[in-house]
C-alpha positions as CSV (number, residue, x, y, z in Angstrom):
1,X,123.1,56.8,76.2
2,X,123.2,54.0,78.8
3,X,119.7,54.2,80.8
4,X,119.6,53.8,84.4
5,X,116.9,52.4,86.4
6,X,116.5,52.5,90.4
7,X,116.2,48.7,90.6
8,X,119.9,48.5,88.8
9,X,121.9,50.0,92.5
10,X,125.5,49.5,91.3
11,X,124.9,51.9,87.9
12,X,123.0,53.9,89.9
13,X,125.6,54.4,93.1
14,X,128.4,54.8,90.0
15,X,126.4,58.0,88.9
16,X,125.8,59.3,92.1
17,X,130.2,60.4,92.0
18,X,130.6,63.7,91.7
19,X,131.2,65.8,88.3
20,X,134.5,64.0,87.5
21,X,135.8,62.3,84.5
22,X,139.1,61.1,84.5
23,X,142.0,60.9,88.1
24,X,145.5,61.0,87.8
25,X,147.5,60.2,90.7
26,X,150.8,62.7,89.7
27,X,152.5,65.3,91.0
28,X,152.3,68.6,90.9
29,X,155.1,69.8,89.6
30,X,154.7,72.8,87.1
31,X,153.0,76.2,88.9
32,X,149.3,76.3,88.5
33,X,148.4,77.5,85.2
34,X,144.4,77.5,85.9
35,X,144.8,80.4,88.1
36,X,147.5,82.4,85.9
37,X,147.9,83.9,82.3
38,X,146.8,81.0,80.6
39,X,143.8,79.7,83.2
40,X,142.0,82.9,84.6
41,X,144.5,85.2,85.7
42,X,144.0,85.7,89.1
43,X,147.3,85.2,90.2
44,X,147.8,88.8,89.2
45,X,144.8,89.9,91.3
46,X,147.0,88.3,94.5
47,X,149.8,90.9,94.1
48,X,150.1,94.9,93.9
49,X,148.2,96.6,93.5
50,X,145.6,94.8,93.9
51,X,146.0,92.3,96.9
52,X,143.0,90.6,96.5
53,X,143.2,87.3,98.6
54,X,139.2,87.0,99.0
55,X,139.8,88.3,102.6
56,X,136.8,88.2,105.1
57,X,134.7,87.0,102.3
58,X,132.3,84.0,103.2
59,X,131.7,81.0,100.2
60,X,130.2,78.1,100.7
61,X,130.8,74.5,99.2
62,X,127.8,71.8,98.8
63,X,128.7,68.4,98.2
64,X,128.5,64.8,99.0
65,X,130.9,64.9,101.1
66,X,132.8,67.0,102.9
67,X,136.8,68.3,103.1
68,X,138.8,67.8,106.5
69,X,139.2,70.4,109.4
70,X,142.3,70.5,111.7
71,X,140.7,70.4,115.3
72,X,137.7,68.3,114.2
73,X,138.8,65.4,112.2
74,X,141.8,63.2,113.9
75,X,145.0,62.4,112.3
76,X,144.6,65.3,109.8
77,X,147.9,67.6,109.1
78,X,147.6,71.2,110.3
79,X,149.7,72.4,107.2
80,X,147.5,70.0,104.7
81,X,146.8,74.0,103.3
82,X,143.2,73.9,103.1
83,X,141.8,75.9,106.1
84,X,138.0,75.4,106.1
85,X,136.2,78.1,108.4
86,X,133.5,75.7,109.3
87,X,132.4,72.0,108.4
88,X,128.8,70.0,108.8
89,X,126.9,67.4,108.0
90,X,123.7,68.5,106.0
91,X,122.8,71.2,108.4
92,X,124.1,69.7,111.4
93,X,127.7,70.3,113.2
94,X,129.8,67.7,111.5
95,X,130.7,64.8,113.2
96,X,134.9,64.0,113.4
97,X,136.2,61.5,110.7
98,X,132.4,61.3,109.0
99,X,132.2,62.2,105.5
100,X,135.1,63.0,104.9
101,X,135.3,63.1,100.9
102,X,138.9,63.6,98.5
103,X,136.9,65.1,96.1
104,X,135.5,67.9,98.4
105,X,138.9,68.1,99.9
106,X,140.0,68.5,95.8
107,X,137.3,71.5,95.1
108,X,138.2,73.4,98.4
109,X,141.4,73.2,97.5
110,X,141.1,75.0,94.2
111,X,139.0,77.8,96.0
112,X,141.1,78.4,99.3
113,X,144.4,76.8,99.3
114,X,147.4,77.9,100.8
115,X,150.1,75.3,100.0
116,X,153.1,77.1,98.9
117,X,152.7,74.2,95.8
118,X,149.4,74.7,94.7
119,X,147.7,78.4,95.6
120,X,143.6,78.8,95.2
121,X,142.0,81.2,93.3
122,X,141.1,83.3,96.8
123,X,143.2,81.7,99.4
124,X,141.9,84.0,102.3
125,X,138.6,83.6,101.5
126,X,136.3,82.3,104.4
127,X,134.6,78.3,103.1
128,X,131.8,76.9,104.8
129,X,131.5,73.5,103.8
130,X,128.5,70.5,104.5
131,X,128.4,66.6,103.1
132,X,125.0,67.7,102.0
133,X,123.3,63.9,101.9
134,X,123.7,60.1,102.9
135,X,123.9,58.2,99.5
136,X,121.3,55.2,100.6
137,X,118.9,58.5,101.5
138,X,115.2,58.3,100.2
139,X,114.7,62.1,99.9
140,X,117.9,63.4,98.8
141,X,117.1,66.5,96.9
142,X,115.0,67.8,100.2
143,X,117.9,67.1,101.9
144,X,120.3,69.0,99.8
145,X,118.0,71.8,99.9
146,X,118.6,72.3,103.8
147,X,122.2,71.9,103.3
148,X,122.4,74.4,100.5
149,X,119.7,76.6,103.4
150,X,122.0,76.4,106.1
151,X,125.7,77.3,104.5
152,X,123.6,80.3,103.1
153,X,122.9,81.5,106.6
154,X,126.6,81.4,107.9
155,X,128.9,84.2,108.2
156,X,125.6,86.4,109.7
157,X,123.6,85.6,106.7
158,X,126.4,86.5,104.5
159,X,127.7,84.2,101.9
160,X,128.8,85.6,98.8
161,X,128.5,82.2,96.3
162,X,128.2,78.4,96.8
163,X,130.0,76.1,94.6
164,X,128.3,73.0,93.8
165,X,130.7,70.8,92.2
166,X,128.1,67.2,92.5
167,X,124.6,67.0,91.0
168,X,121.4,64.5,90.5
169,X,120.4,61.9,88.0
170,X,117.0,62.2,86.8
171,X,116.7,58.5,87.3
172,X,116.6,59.8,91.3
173,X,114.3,62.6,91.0
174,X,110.8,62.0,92.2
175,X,108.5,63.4,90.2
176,X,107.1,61.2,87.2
177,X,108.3,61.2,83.8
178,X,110.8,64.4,85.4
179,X,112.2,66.2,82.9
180,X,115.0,68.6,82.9
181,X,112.7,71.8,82.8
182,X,113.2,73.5,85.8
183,X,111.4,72.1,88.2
184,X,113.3,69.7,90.1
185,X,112.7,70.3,93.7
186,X,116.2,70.8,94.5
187,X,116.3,73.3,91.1
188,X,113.8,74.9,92.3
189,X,115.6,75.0,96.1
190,X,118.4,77.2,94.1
191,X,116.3,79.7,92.2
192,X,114.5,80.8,95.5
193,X,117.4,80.9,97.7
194,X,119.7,82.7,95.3
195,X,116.7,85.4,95.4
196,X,116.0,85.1,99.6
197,X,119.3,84.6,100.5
198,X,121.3,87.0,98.0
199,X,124.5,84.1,97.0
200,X,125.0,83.3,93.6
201,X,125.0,79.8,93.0
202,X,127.7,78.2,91.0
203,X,127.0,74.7,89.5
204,X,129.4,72.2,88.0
205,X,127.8,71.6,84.2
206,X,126.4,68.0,83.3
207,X,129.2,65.9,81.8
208,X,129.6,62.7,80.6
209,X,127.9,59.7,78.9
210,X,124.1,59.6,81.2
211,X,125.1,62.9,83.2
212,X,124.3,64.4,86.5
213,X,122.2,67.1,85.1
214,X,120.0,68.4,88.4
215,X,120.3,71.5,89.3
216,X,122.0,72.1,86.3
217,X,118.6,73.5,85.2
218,X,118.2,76.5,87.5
219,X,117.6,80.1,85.9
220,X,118.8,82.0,88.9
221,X,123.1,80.6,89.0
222,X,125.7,80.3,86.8
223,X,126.6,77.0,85.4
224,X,130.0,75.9,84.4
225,X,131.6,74.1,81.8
226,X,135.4,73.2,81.5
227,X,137.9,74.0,79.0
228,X,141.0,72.3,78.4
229,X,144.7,73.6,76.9
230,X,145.1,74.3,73.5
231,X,148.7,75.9,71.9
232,X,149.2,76.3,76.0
233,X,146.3,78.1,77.0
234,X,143.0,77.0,78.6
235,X,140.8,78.1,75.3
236,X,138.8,74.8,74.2
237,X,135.9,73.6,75.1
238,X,136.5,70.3,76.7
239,X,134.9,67.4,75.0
240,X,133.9,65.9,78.6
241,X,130.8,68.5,78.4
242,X,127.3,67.8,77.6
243,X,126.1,70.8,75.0
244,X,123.3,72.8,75.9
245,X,121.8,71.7,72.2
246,X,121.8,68.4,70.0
247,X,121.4,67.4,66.4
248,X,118.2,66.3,65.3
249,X,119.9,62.8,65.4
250,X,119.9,63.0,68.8
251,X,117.1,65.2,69.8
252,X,116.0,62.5,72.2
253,X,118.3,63.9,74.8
254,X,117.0,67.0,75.0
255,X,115.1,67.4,78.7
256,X,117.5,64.6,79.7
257,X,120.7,66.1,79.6
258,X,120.1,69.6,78.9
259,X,117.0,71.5,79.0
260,X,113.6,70.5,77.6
261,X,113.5,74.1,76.0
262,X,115.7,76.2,73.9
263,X,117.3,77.4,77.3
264,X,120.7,77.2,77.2
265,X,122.1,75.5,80.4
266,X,126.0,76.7,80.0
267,X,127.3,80.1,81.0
268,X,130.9,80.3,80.7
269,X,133.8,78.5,80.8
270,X,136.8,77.3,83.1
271,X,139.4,75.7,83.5
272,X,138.6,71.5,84.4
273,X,141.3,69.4,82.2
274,X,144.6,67.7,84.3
275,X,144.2,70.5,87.2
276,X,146.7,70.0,90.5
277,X,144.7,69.5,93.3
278,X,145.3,69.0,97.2
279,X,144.3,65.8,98.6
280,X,143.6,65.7,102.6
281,X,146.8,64.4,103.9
282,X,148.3,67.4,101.6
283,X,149.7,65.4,98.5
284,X,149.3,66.6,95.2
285,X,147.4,65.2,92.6
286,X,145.8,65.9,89.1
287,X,142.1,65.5,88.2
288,X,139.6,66.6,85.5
289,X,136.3,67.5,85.1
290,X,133.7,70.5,85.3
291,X,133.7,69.7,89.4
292,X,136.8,71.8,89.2
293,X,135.9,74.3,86.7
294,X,133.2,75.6,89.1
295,X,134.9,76.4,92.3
296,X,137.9,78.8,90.0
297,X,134.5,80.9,89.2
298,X,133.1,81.1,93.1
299,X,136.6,82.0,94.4
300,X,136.7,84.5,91.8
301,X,133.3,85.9,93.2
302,X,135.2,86.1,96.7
303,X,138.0,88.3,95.1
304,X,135.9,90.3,93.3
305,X,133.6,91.1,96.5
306,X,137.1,92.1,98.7
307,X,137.4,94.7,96.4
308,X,133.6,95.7,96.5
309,X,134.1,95.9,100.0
310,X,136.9,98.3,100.3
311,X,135.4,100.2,97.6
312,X,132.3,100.3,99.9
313,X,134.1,101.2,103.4
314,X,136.2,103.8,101.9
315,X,132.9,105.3,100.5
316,X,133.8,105.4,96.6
317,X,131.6,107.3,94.6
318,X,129.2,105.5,91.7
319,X,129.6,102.8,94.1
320,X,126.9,100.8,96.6
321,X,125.4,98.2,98.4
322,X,123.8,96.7,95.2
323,X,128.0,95.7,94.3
324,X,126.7,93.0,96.7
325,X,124.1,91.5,94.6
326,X,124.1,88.4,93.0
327,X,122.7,89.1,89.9
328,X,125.4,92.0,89.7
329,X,127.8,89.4,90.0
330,X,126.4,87.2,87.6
331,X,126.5,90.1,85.1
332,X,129.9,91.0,85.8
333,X,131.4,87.3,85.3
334,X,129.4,86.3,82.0
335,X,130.1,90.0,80.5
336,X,133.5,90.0,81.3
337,X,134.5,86.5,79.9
338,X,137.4,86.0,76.3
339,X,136.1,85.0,73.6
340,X,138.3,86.6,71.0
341,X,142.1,87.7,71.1
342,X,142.6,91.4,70.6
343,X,145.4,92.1,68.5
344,X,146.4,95.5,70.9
345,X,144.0,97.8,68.9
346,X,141.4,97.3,71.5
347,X,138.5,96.4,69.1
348,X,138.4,93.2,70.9
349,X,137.9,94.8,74.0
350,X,141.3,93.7,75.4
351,X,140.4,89.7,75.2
352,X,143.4,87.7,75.9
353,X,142.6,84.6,74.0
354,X,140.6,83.5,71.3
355,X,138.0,80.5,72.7
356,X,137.2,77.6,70.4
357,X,134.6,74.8,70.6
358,X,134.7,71.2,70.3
359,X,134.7,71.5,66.4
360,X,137.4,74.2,67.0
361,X,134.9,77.1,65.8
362,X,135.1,80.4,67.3
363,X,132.4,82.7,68.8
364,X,131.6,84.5,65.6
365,X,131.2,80.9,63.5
366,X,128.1,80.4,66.5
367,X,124.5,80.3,66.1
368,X,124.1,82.6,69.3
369,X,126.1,85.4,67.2
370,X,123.7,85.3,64.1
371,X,120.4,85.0,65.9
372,X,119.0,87.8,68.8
373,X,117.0,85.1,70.3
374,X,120.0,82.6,71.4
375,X,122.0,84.5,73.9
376,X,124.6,81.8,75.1
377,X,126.6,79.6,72.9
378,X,125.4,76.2,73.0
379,X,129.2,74.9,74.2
380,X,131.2,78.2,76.0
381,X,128.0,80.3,77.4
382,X,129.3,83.5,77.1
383,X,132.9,82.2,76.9
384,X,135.6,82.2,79.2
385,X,136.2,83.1,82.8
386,X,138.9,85.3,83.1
387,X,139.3,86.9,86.7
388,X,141.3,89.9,86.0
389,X,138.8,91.0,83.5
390,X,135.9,90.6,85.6
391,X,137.4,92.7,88.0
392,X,138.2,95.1,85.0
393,X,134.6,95.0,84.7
394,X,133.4,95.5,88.1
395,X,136.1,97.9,89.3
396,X,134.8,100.4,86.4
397,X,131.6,100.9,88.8
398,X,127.5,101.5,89.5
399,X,126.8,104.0,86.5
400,X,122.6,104.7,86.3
401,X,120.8,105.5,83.2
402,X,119.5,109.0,84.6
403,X,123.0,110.3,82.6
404,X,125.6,109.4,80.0
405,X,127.9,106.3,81.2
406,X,131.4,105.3,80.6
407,X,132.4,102.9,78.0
408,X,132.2,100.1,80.7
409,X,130.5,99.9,83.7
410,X,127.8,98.2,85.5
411,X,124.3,98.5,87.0
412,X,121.6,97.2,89.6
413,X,118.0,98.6,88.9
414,X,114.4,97.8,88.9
415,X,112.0,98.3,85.9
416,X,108.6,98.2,85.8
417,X,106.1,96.3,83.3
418,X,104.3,99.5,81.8
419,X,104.0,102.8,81.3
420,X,100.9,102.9,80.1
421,X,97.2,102.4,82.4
422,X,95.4,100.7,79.5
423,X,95.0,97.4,79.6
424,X,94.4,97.0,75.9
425,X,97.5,98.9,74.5
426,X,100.0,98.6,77.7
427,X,103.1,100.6,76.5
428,X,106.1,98.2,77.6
429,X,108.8,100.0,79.9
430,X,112.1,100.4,79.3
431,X,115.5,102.3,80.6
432,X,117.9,103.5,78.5
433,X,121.6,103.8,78.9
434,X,123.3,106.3,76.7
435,X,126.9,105.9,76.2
436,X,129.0,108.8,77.0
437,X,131.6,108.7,74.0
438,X,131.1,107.8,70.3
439,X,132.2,104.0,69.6
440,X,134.7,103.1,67.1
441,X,133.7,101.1,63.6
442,X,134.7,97.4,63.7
443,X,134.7,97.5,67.7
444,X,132.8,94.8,69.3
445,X,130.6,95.7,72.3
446,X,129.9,92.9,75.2
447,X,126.6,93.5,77.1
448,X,124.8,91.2,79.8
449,X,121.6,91.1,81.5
450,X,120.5,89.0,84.4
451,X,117.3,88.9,86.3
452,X,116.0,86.2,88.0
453,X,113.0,83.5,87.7
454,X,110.3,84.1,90.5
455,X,110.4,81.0,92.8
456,X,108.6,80.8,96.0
457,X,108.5,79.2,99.3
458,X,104.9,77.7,100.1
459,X,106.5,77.9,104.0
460,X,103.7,76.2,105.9
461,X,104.4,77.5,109.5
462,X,105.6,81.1,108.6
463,X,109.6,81.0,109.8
464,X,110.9,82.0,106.8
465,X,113.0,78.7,106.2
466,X,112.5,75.8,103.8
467,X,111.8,73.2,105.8
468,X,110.7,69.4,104.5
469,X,108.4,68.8,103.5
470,X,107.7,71.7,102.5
471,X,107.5,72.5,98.5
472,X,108.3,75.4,96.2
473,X,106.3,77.3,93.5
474,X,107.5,78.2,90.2
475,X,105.9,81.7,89.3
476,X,108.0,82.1,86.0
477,X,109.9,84.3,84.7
478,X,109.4,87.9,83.1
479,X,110.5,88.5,79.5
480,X,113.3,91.3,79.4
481,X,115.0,92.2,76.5
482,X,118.1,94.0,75.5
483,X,118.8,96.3,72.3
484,X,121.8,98.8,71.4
485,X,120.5,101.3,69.0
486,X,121.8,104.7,67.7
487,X,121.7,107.5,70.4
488,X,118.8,109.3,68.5
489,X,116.5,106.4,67.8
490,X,113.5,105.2,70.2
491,X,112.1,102.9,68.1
492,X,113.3,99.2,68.7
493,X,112.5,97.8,65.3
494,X,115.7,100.2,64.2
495,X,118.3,98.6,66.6
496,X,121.8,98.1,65.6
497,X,121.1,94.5,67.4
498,X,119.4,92.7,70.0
499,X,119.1,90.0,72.7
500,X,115.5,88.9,72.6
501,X,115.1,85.2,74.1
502,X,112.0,84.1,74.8
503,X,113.4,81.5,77.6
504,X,116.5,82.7,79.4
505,X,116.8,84.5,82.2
506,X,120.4,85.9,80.7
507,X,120.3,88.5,77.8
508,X,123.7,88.8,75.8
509,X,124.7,90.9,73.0
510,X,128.3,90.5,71.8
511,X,128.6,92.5,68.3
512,X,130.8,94.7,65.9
513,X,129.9,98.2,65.9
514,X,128.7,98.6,61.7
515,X,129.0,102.6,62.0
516,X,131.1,105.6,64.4
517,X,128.9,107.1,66.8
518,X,126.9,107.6,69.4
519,X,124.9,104.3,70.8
520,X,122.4,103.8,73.7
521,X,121.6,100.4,75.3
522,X,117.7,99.6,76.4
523,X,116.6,97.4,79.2
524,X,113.7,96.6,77.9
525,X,110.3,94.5,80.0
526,X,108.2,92.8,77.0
527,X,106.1,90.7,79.1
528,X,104.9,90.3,82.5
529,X,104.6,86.6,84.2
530,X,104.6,87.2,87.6
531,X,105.5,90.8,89.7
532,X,104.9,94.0,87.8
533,X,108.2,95.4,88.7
534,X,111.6,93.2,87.8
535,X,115.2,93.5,90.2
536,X,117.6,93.2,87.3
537,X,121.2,93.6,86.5
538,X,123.2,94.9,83.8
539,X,127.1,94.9,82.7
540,X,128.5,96.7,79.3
541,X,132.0,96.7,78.1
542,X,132.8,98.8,74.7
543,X,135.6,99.6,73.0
């Protein structure tokens, strides 16, 4: 790995680009496969029945810089198709012409476009965007903090997900000897306002020789890696990403490019390799990297929250406000990702493609399948986005453990860290969701659960807003763990299988179902860090 040091300004000003690997200047002249049958499928979201466009649904975009508006910015076409709701400059009103960034113009594109030749993943969507930082700034990361702040607070306080699609060398962070463990300031920024403000935060995944790896180390958002064709479908891990894991050869990377712990730092895949993109004048071109994976998973939020809305003001039962959450969304996307192609039997849970990493092994060939204490793949996360499935997911509804739930579903609920008053034997707590109907031998199950880390705001004159230099406190993160075990059982040490990390703030149990019959899933709180009573979220999918 090529080492970068502050005094060496040209290496470090290369780095600083956003999450982008290779540019081709051509035209777009196939249909967008990212967002059909062979990228995420969303296209059939857009039409009946569904209609889902994203409509009146606020995301928000952090970058460098910043895409064009009609109105502000001179000499910029009114059909360009990329209709941004609002535009600033950190968290100031932007200023005409400044800024102005292709890239962002790229990413925005992918989210929101309307261009009859290249359609976004929720082109009615509503994007706020801000050019989060001057490069030559001294105190970036606290300045990317109030960017990220303010686009959380438009649309009345109510933005769904922000895409970040750019990131920070270590080589720029301030703290000494900073490691990638969490606790970068602007990492830390992430973790509290996905909790304060309610927006799930989707970040671009580190990539490429040196990486951009800040604040690819959150707990509390989803970060994205991209996948590239194979036999015409977007099913291979990409060899522009940085694993989540090395070799012992080249251990010495670990807490520099991905996590100083076992944590995992990749959640699922997208599509990043050769995608069309609109550029500001509204040419096409074609551009790879994870910077384009990310935004196809936070437009797919904005679809998926259209239809949580109309389920909510047409007053749908085993439906609620908790659809709005962001750990509910997190849930839904990881649980509902392909990892294996059902052959029409349904075992495989309806998958439509079979994902493969960059030594063209599958799911089942992965450490994170033979051992309950890895819940991600090291490479795919949990797999692969696909956006008609996570609204397959999410559209099955809130089901709570007080009775039997359907074979899929999905749920937002708090648990608490005992039952028991002793503080010598404390009796962990735990809810149990019993499956309605018996499952089927040799059908796989997919369950998720998300919580988040406990960061907060040390907010020195009591307005309720980060503001610099103000700092943050990392109060950890509760240990909750995830079994499936026969209906009839209550003893965890019989489980059919488990999800029992010691790190991650995700839990994740894809299996095959050994015997017929009747199954129950337990949330289970194994150990307190912080609070006594844990917000989490939970998404199952059986066959």
């Amino acid at each position: 790995m090529d080492k970068l040091y502050p005094k060496n300004i040209n290496k470090i000003l290369k780095i600083l680009t956003p999450l982008t690997f290779t540019a081709l200047i051509l035209p777009a002249t196939a249909s967008n496969t990212s967002t059909g049958p062979a990228g995420i499928d969303a296209e059939k979201l857009h039409q009946p029945p569904y209609n889902l466009l994203g409509r009146k649904i606020a995301i928000g975009q952090v970058e460098i810089g910043r895409p064009a508006l009609f109105g502000i910015d001179k000499k910029i076409p009114p059909t360009h198709g990329v209709t941004v709701s609002a535009v600033f400059q950190g968290n100031k009103p932007a200023t005409s012409n400044i800024q102005l960034d292709g890239h962002a113009q790229n990413v925005a594109g992918v989210m929101i476009s309307n261009a009859k030749t290249i359609k976004g993943v929720a082109p009615a969507a509503r994007l706020y965007s801000t050019a989060a930082v001057n490069s030559r700034s001294p105190d970036r990361q606290s300045l990317e903090c109030l960017a990220s702040q303010h686009i959380a607070l438009q649309n009345s306080d109510d933005v769904r997900a922000i895409n970040f699609s750019f990131g920070e060398p270590l080589e720029l962070d301030p703290r000494p000897n900073a490691r990638l463990d969490g606790n970068a300031p602007l990492t830390q920024c992430i973790d509290w306002s996905a909790r304060v403000h309610n927006v799930l935060y989707v970040i671009a995944g580190n990539q490429g020789k040196g990486g951009i790896p800040i604040p690819t180390d959150n707990y509390n958002g989803v970060n994205v890696g991209l996948s590239s064709l194979y036999q015409g479908i977007f099913s291979k891990v990409d060899v522009a990403n940085i694993p989540s894991s090395f070799p012992d050869y080249a251990q010495r990377l670990s807490g520099l490019e991905a996590n100083v712990s076992p944590r995992r730092s990749i959640s699922l895949l997208a599509p990043g390799r050769d995608i069309p993109l609109l550029n500001i004048d509204g040419s096409t071109t074609r551009n790879t990297g994870t910077s384009f994976a990310a935004p196809h998973v936070t437009a797919t939020v904005a679809l998926l929250q259209e239809f949580g809305d109309k389920q909510l003001r047409t007053k749908q039962p085993n439906w609620s406000l908790a659809s709005r959450q962001h750990e509910v969304m997190k849930a839904v996307l990881l649980n509902s990702t392909d990892k294996l192609k059902d052959n029409g039997d349904g075992l495989h849970l309806g998958m439509s493609r079979t994902v493969i990493d960059k030594e063209n092994r599958d799911w089942l060939a992965s450490d994170s399948y033979q051992d309950s204490s890895i819940p991600l793949h090291s490479q795919m996360g949990t797999g692969h986005l696909n956006a008609f499935r996570a609204y397959e997911q999410f559209s099955a509804g809130q089901w709570k453990p007080a009775r039997p739930v359907p074979a899929k579903g999905w749920d937002y609920n708090t648990i608490s860290a005992s039952l028991s008053t002793s503080e010598t034997s404390p009796t962990p707590n735990y809810q149990d969701y019993v499956i309605e109907k018996p499952l089927t031998v040799g059908s796989f199950v997919a369950i998720t659960l998300a919580w988040d880390r406990l960061v907060e705001l040390e907010d020195r004159n009591n307005n309720n807003l980060y503001d610099s230099p103000e700092v943050f406190k990392d109060r950890g993160l509760n240990n909750l763990d995830l079994y499936l075990m026969p209906v009839e059982e209550n003893d965890p040490a019989r489980k059919i299988t488990a999800s029992q990390s010691q790190v991650d703030s995700v839990e994740h149990i894809f299996f095959q179902v050994p015997k017929a019959g009747r199954y129950k899933i337990r949330v289970q709180f194994s150990q307190q860090v912080n609070e006594p009573t844990q917000p989490y979220a939970l998404a199952w999918w059986t066959g």
